[in-house]
Every structure is written in structure tokens, then in C-alpha cells.
C-alpha positions, -999 to +999 in steps of 0.1 A: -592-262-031-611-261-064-604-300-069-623-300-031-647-279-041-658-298-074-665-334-053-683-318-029-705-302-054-711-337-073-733-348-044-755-330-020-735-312+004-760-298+024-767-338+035-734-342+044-731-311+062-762-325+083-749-361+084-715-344+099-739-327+129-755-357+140-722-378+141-707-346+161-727-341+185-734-377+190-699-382+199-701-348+222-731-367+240-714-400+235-683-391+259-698-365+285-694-381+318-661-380+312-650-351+317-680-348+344-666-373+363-645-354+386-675-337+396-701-367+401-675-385+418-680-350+445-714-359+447-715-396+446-695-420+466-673-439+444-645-462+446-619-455+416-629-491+399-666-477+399-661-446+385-639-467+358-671-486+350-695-456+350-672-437+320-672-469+302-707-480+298-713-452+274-684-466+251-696-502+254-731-492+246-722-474+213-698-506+203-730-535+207-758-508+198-738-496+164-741-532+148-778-533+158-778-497+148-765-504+112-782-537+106-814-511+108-799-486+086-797-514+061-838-520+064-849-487+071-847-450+059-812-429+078-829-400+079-857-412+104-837-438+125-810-404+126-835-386+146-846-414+167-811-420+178-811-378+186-839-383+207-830-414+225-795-398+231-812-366+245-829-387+274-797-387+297-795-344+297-837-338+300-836-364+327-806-347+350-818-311+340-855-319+354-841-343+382-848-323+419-822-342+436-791-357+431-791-394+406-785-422+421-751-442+408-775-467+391-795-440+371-763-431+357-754-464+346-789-469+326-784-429+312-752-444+303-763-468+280-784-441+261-753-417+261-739-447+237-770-440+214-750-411+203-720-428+201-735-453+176-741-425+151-713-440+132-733-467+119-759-441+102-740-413+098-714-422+072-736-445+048-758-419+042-738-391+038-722-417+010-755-424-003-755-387-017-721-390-036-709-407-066-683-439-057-654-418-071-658-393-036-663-419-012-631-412+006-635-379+008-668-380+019-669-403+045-637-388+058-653-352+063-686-372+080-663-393+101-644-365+113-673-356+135-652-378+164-640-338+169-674-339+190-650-348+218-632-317+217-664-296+223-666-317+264-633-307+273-646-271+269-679-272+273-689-292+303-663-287+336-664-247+330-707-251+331-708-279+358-680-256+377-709-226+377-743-249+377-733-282+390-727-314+365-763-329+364-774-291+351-741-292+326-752-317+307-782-294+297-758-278+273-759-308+250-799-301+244-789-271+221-766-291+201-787-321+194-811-300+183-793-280+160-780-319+142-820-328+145-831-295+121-804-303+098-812-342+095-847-331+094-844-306+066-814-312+048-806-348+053-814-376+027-809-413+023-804-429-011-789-461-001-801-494-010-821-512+016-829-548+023-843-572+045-872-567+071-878-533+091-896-541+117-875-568+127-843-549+125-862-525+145-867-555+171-838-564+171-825-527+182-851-524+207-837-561+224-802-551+221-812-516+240-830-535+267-809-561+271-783-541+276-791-521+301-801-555+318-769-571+320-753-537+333-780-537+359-770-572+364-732-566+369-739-536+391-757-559+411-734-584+414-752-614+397-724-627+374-699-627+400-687-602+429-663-577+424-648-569+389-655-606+371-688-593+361-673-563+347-649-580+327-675-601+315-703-577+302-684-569+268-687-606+263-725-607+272-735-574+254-716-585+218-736-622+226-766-605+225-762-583+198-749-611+176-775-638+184-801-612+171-783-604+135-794-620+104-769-648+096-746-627+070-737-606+099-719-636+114-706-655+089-673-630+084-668-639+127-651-672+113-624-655+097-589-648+114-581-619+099-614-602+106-603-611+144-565-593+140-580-568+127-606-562+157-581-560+175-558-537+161-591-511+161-599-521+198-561-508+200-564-476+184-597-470+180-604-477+217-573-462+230-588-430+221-623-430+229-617-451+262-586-428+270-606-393+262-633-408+286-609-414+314-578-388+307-597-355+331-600-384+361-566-403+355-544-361+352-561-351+384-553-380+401-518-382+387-507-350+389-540-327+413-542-305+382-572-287+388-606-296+369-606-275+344-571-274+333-577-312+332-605-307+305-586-285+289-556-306+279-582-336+273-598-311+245-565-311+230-555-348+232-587-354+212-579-328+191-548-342+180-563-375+178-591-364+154-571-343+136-548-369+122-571-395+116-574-383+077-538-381+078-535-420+086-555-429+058-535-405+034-503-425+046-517-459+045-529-454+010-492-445+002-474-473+021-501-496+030-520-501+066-496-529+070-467-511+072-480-483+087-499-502+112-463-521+120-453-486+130-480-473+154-486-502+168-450-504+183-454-468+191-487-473+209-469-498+232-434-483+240-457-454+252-473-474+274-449-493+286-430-459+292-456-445+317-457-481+333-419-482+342-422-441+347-449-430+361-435-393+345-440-361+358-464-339+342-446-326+314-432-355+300-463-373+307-484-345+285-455-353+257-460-394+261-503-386+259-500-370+228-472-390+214-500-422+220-529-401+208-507-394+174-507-430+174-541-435+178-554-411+155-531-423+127-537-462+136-576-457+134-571-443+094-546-468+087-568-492+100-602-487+079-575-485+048-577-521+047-612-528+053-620-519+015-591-538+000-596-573+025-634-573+024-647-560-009-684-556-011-683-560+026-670-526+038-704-515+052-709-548+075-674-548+085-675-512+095-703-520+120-682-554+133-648-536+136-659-506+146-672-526+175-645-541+185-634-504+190-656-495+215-651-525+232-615-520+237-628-479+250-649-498+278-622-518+286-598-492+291-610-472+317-623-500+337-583-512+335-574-488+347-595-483+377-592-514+388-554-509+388-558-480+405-582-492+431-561-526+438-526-512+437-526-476+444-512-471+410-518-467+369-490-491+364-505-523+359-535-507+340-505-491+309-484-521+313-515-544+306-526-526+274-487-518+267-486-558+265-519-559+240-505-535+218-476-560+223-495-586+208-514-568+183-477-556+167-466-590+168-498-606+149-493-582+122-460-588+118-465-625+116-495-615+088-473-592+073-463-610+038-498-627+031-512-592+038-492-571+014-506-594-015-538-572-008-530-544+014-524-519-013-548-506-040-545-515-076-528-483-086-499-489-060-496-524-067-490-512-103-464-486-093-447-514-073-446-535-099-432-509-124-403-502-100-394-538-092-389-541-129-368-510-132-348-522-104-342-554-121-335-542-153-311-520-136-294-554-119-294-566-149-276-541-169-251-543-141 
């Protein structure tokens, strides 16, 4: 406790403590409609592949807005472009709270897209609550600023209980309270001494295109203009990260030609995206599974993301002890004999809860193993790969609910939708795997390579002695 006590007080804690608020209740924002979707889907006609698609456009819009996000943090002062993103986040809740009728499904869809502002926190929140540390806390620090992803938690609680006794659209009032809070703390405690480069105002365009154009192309595939029925769907990842990249300076893409820099996307679109697309889709898929009522359903979401954030830390701690490779090796394989469990299964409730949080374990773990190899691959990259794999993440949490509603919707089942990303995590296991020795040259930090080292010796001085 002391040794905790002494980092925190070799930077500015009360920055931290502020930076923490805005990337909690950014995520609380960031993942609302999912637990809210039981009760839109009472008041709005939706098939089960369009209420997949209404979940995940929050999720897609924090993966492409962080790297736009983050390319501005590197321009601009975090302190103002934090409370911008507050504000553009809070647009959703003042819209439905003043609304005097019921929103139409395609106002939801462009909300949604600012409900990923919140989401794409990440990108602002954890370089500046660095920025007030020395390098030797680092890890720390961005651990405790990170673990704002709890934010999910507080929707599991919060929002079926309030839309239960006011109805949805005057539920997601409740978040007005909270951004607030994070936009007094950013505004009086919150500072940013990182380094900046390159051209404001037109990382600030940049932003602004990426915003638009995003809520353009889910117009678009709402509409039906890149193809009918769930092509367009599939597709608008694919357009959204198009955009974003074709608007990044140059050193943004240059790290896209690398294969491991693609593995590794797609491990975090694994694990990463398992648990943000999974927490937005979890209330719908336990009611439909297994009629738990609404709020029970929110309930045992809250505690799935609990877990999930919890362990996160933990992941990192075991990484840094075995390596992300290994450990990686581990969840990956664990991620996918869950899924492919439920698939063949289809288990009744309790062993389904036990299977959730087995996965969620995995996620949690996964997503700190993960970002252990991000320093030790990419060195003096860490901050621009953060933003790139980070949104691969939230790619993989759009395309996870929209799986799985179109599963639902085509075959009466969630079968297909855990076999298919049983099969990724398949694949992402085996690419590892297959990476396995060429990583390890890198995978662990100095000090372990060292003790590695010392023990091979001793082990061969032992054989020798022999």
C-alpha cells in the first residue's frame, strides 16, 4: 500500500483521478443501448438482425472515431478535446430526454454513432493521465485510467431499473449526471503535459470528416445502398476504418504493412471485442435464451463486465511473468472451447452463466496480455499502436452482436453466431502458435529475459555436472 501510495504521489493524482471519470463514464454512455435494448425493441419494431446492428454502431463508432480521436490528442491540448468529446457524447441523452414522442429506429442509429464518442475516450484518457507521471509509473498509471471500462458495470444497474419506472428514452437521462461530474473534474483538475505535434486544425478536420462520414455510411447501409440485407452491414467496418485511415497523416499507416501488427488486431478484436460486443448484446441474447426477466438480465450482465474488468490488470500482471505469448496461447484456446461449447450445447441457464464468465475470464485476461506486447514489439510506437489495435477491438464488438442476430434471425438459433467466432478464436490460437518462437525473442522484458537466461545456464551447468 505504501509502495502504491508513493507512485501515485510522484505525479498529479488528482489528474488521474479526473482522467479515470471521463474514461468511466464514457464507457457507461458508450454501451447504454444495451442493456436498453429489451425495452426499445417494446417500442420499436425490430427484427433480431436489426436490433444486432442498433447495439453495435456504438462499438463501431468508438473503434474508427478513437484513431481520429488520438491523431488529435497528438496536435491538440487533452484537456479541451476531453470535454468536447463529453459534450458530443451527451447529445444522444438531451435528445431522448427532450424528445415528445417516441425516436424513430434511424435517430437511434445517428445517436448511436455519438454514444461511440464516449467510447473513444480511450484514445485521450490514458495519454494524459501518463502525461502527469514519471516513465517509471506508467503501468500503473495507465492501468488505474484504463480500468474505467468498469463504466459498463454502472448500465447493468443503472438503466433497466430507471427505464422499468420512466421508460428507456427518459433512462438514458441518468447519464447527464455522470458526464457532468467527469466534465468538472477534467475541467478543474485535469492537465495535459504531453508532447504535441503536427497541425490542429487539421487533425481537428480530420475528426469532424470521420464523425460525418460515419454517420453517412450507417445511413447508407440502413438504407440499403451497398447492398440489401446484411452485405451492407458486413461491410461498414470496412468502409468506416477506410475513411478514417485515408484521413491520417502517413506515419499512421505505415505500421498497416506489418504482419504482426495484423495478428495482433486480431487477437484484440478477439478479446477486446468479445467483451465490449458481448456486454452490448448479453441482456438481449439471456432473455431470449433463457425469458429471464429484464432486470435480472442486467443484473448478471453488470457482473460479466465486472469480472471482465476486474481481471484485466491481472492479465498484464501474468503476461509480464510468462509473456503475452504464452499467455495469449492459453486464452485464446479457452475463448474458443467456450464458444464452441455453447454452439454444440446450447446449455441451460446455469451452465450457460458458468460458460459466460468462464469466456469473460478469458477476455479480461486476453485484453492485458494483449497490450503487454504492444511496448516490447513496437517501441516508441506504443501510443499510435494503441489507437490502431485498440481499433481493431471495437471492430470485432460491432461485429459480434451483428453475428449473432443475424444467426438468430436466419436460423432460429445462437449456434451459428458462437460457432463462427468459436472458429476465429480458432484461428487467432493457431497464428499465435505458428508466431510463437519468433515472438518469444521479444515477447518478454529485459529483466525476464535476463532471469531466463540465468536459469538456462544453471540448468546447463547442472547437465553438465551430471
Amino acid at each position: 500500500m505504501k509502495t502504491l501510495l508513493n507512485s501515485l504521489s510522484s505525479g498529479n493524482w488528482r489528474a488521474l483521478l479526473a482522467c479515470f471519470l471521463y474514461f468511466d463514464t464514457g464507457f457507461t454512455v458508450w454501451v447504454m443501448f444495451g442493456p436498453l435494448a429489451p425495452f426499445i425493441h417494446k417500442d420499436i419494431a425490430m427484427s433480431p438482425a436489426e436490433l444486432g446492428f442498433l447495439v453495435a454502431v456504438p462499438v463501431l463508432g468508438a473503434a474508427i472515431l478513437r484513431v481520429t480521436l488520438g491523431n488529435l490528442y497528438q496536435a491538440y491540448d487533452g484537456r479541451r478535446i476531453a470535454l468536447m468529446g463529453i459534450a458530443l457524447s451527451a447529445l444522444p441523452s438531451v435528445i431522448l430526454l427532450l424528445s415528445p414522442s417516441a425516436p424513430s429506429y434511424t435517430l437511434l442509429l445517428v445517436l448511436g454513432v455519438f454514444l461511440g464518442v464516449g467510447g473513444a475516450s480511450f484514445a485521450v484518457a490514458l495519454p494524459m493521465a501518463g502525461s502527469n507521471y514519471p516513465p517509471k509509473v506508467q503501468g500503473l498509471v495507465l492501468g488505474l485510467a484504463a480500468a474505467g471500462n468498469i463504466g459498463a458495470v454502472l448500465d447493468g444497474f443503472m438503466f433497466p431499473g430507471l427505464a422499468d419506472h420512466f421508460g428507456w428514452a427518459k433512462a438514458t437521462g441518468a447519464a447527464l449526471p455522470l458526464l457532468a461530474l467527469a466534465a468538472t473534474a477534467i475541467f478543474f483538475w485535469a492537465k495535459d503535459l504531453g508532447p504535441k505535434s503536427g497541425s490542429a486544425p487539421h487533425a481537428f478536420l480530420s475528426f469532424c470528416i470521420t464523425l460525418g462520414g460515419l454517420v453517412a455510411l450507417v445511413l447508407a447501409v440502413h438504407w440499403g445502398i451497398f447492398g440489401a440485407g446484411k452485405t451492407g452491414v458486413l461491410l461498414l467496418p470496412v468502409l468506416g476504418a477506410l475513411l478514417a485511415i485515408a484521413v491520417l497523416p502517413k506515419h499512421y499507416r505505415s505500421v498497416l504493412v506489418e504482419g504482426d501488427t495484423w495478428v495482433v488486431m486480431l487477437v484484440y478484436s478477439i478479446t477486446f471485442g468479445g467483451f465490449v460486443g458481448m456486454s452490448s448484446y448479453v441482456t438481449t441474447l439471456l432473455i431470449s435464451l433463457y425469458q429471464l426477466p429484464k432486470l435480472e438480465a442486467g443484473l448478471f450482465m453488470s457482473l460479466l463486465a465486472f469480472m471482465g474488468a476486474l481481471v484485466r490488470p491481472i492479465g498484464g500482471l501474468i503476461a509480464d511473468r510468462i509473456s503475452g505469448v504464452r499467455a495469449l496461447v492459453l486464452l485464446l484456446a479457452g475463448i474458443s472451447v467456450c464458444d464452441f461449447t455453447f454452439a454444440a450445447w446450447m446449455p441451460p441457464l446455469p451452465a450457460g452463466i458458468a460458460l459466460l464468465l468462464v469466456t469473460y475470464l478469458c477476455f479480461g485476461l486476453g485484453n492485458g496480455a494483449t497490450f503487454q506486447l504492444v511496448p516490447q514489439r513496437w517501441k516508441g510506437k506504443t501510443g499510435l499502436m494503441s489507437g490502431i489495435i485498440g481499433a481493431a477491438g471495437g471492430i470485432g464488438g460491432f461485429y459480434l452482436p451483428v453475428i449473432m442476430g443475424i444467426a438468430k434471425e436466419s436460423t432460429g438459433s445462437y449456434q451459428m453466431g458462437f460457432a463462427t467466432f468459436g472458429g476465429l478464436s480458432a484461428v487467432a490460437f493457431a497464428l499465435v502458435v505458428l508466431q510463437r518462437t519468433r515472438w518469444m525473442e521479444w515477447a518478454l522484458p529485459k529483466e525476464s529475459s535476463v532471469v531466463a537466461d540465468t536459469m538456462r545456464g544453471a540448468a546447463v551447468r547442472v547437465d553438465s555436472g551430471a
